[in-house]
N, C-alpha and C positions, 0 to 999 in steps of 0.2 A: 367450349374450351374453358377451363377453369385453372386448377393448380398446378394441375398435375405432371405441366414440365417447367415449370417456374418461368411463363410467356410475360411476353410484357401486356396482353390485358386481357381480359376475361368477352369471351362472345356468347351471345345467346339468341340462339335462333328461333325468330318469331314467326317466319312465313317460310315458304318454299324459295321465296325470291328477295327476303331480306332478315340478315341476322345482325345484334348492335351490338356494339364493341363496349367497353366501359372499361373505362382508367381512372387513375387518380395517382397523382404525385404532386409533391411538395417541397422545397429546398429552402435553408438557409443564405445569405445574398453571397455569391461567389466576389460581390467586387462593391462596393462601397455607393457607386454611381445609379439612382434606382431606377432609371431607365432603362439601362442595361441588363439590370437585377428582372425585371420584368419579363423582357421579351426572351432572355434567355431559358428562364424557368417556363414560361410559355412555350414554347420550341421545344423545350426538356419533355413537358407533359403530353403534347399532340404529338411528339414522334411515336407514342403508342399505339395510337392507333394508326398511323403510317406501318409501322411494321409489321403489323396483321395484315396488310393488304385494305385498309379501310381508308374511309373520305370522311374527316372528323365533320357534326354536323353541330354541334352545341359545348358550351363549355360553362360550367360555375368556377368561378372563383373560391382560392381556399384561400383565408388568409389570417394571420397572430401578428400584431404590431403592437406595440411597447406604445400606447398614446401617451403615458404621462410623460416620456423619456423623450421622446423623436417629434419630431413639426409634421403635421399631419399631411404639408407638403411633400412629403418622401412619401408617405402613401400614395396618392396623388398619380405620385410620377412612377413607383412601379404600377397602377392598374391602369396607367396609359399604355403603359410598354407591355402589359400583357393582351390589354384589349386593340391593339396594334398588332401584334402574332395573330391571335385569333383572327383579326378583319381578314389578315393576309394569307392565312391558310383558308380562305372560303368561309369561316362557321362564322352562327354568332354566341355573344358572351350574352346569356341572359338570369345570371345572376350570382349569387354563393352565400359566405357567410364568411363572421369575421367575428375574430375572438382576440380581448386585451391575452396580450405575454411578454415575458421579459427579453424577448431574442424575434426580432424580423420574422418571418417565413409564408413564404408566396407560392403555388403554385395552383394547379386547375384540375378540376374532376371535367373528362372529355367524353363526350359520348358521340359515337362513328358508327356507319353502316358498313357492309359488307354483302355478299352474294355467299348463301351458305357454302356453294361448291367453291369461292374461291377464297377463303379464308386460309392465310397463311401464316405457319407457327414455325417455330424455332426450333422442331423436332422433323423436316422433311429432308433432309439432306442424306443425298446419295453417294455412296462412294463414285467418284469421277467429277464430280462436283469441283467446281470452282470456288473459291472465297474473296467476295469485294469488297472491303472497305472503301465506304465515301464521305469520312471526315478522318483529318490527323488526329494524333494521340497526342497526352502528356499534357490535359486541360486543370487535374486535378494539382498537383506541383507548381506549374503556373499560378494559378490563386492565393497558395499558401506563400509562391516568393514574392508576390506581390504586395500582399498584405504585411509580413517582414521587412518589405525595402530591398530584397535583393534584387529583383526586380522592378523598372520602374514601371509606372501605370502607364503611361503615354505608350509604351510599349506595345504593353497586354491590348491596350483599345485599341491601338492601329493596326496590327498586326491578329490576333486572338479571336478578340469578340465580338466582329462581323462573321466567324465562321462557327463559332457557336450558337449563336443567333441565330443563323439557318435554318429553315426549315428542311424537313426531308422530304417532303412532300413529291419533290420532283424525281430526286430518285428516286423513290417507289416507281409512279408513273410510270418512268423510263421501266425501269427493271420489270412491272409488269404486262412489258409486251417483248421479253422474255420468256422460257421457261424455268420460271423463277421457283427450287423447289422451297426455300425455305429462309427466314429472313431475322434478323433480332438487330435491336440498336443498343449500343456500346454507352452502359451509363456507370451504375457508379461500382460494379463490379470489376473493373476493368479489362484491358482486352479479354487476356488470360480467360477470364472467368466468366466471360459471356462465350468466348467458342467452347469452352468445355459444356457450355448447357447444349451447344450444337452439337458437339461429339453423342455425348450421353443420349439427348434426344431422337439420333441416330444409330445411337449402336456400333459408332463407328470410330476412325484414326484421324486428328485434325492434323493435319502439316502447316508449321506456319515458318516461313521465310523472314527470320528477324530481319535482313537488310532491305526486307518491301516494307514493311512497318512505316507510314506514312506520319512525321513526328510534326507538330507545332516549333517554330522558332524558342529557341533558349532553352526547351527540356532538359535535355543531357549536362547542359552547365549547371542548371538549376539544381540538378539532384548533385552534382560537381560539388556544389557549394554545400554541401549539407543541408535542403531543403528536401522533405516529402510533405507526405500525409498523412492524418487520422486512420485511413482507409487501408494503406498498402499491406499491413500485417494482419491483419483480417484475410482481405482476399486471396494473401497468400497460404496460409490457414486454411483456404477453405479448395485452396486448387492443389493443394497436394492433400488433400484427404484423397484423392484421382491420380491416377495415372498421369504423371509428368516425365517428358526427356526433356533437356536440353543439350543438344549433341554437338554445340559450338562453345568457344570461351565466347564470353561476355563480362563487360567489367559491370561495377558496382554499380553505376547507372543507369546501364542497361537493362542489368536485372529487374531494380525496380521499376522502371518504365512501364515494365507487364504487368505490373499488379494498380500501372495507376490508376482510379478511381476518374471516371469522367462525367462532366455534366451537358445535356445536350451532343451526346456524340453522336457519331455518321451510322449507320443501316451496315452491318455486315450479309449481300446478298450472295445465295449459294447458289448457281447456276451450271448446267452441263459446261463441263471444258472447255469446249468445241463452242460453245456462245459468249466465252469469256471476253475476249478481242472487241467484237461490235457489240458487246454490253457497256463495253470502257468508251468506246468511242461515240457510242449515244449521249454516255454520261455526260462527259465532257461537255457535244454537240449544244446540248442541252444547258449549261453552265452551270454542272455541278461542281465545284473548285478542285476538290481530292476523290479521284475513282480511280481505287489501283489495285489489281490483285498481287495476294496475303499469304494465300495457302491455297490446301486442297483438303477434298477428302477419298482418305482413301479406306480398303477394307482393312480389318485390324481391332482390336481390341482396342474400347475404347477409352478414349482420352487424349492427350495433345503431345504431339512431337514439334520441338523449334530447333530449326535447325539454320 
């Protein structure tokens, strides 16, 4: 598995009975606090190999820190908060590299196994297919009103980024004792523009139900208040080069909502219909916080219908 449906990581298979995953990502700090900064961007980079169906086993550190400008403390405390993900998802962190920059930036090169027959890509999905999202939306807005003042912090941390910080790990798990045909997590493409890679990858019609849209507290005010993103005009850019409906009103909030950019979002898994129910209710069982289905697939020319 390489480019060729833009996955979230590359496999290569080495034996009959095991093939390795290989990711890399890296983020600027979403929140000021570098603990949080840590384990979030940690969480960000190992959900890559969650979403192949893999069990991360190693991770290097990537890392640019402005030494002359910042207390070497803030480093510190994000490679605790990322070597704290890592302990917690299973692997270990045995090592990376670190380069002087003018601008923060933390994340992890991951490398995960998998079983060649059961590697799973963001191009299996069937028409009759279900679609579950297992984290809310609207992380990327959040950030920007945070950093503004429209939002306060005290907010964001109590409410936000305990569920950013999540790993996906267990919903995978969960999900693959399903029949799970196809799976991708929700980053900085926003919703929109990670299920069109699942439409395309298919060949098929995404249906998405905007009022199942499972949103983070303050979104809709936040963009209310005239806050977005860097991001949202890009990915909307790049989801209407595709086939787009939108067959409902939606106000200006709303709108952009779907193009938000997220970091560390939840696993959209695609599973037969008819498993949708007690794949929710495993979820849950299990204490995943948001497992709700989204949409469907159905046959059709592809691209994404919301309705």
């Amino acid at each position: 598995m390489g480019i060729e449906t833009a996955d979230d990581a590359a496999v290569y298979k080495v034996s009959d009975e095991i093939a390795m995953i290989n990711t890399v990502d890296f983020i600027t700090p979403p929140v000021d606090d570098p603990y949080w900064f840590g384990q979030i961007s940690a969480a960000n980079s190992i959900s890559d190999v969650y979403s192949m169906g893999g069990r991360p086993l190693t991770a290097l550190n990537v890392v640019m820190f402005p030494s002359k400008q910042l207390d070497m403390g803030l480093l510190k405390d994000i490679l605790r908060g990322g070597h704290d993900k890592v302990v917690e998802a299973g692997a270990c962190l045995v090592g990376g590299h670190t380069v002087d920059d003018e601008e923060p930036k933390y994340g992890l090169c991951v490398n995960g196994v998998v079983h060649p027959d059961r590697v799973i890509t963001n191009a299996g999905s069937q028409p009759g297919d279900a679609l579950i999202l297992t984290k809310a939306i609207g992380s990327g807005v959040l950030f920007n009103a945070a950093r503004s003042g429209k939002l306060p912090y005290r907010d964001l941390e109590q409410e936000i980024l305990p569920q950013l910080a999540a790993l996906n790990g267990k919903a995978m798990e969960i999900a693959l004792q399903f029949d799970l045909h196809a799976c991708t997590d929700v980053t900085g493409f926003g919703i929109l523009g990670h299920l069109l890679e699942v439409a395309l990858g298919c060949n098929a019609e995404v249906r998405v139900s905007f009022d199942k849209l499972p949103l983070y507290p303050f979104v809709l005010d936040m963009y209310n208040k005239g806050e977005s993103t860097g991001s949202n005009a890009a990915n909307r850019t790049m989801v209407n080069r595709h086939r787009l409906e939108i067959t409902r009103s939606l106000s200006r909030a709303e709108d952009e909502l779907l193009y938000d950019p997220q970091t560390s979002g939840g696993l959209i898994l695609s599973v037969p219909d008819a498993q949708a129910h007690d794949l929710i209710t495993a979820l849950e069982k299990a204490g995943v916080r948001t497992a709700v289905k989204i949409g469907e697939l159905v046959s059709g020319e592809p691209g994404i219908v919301v309705d």
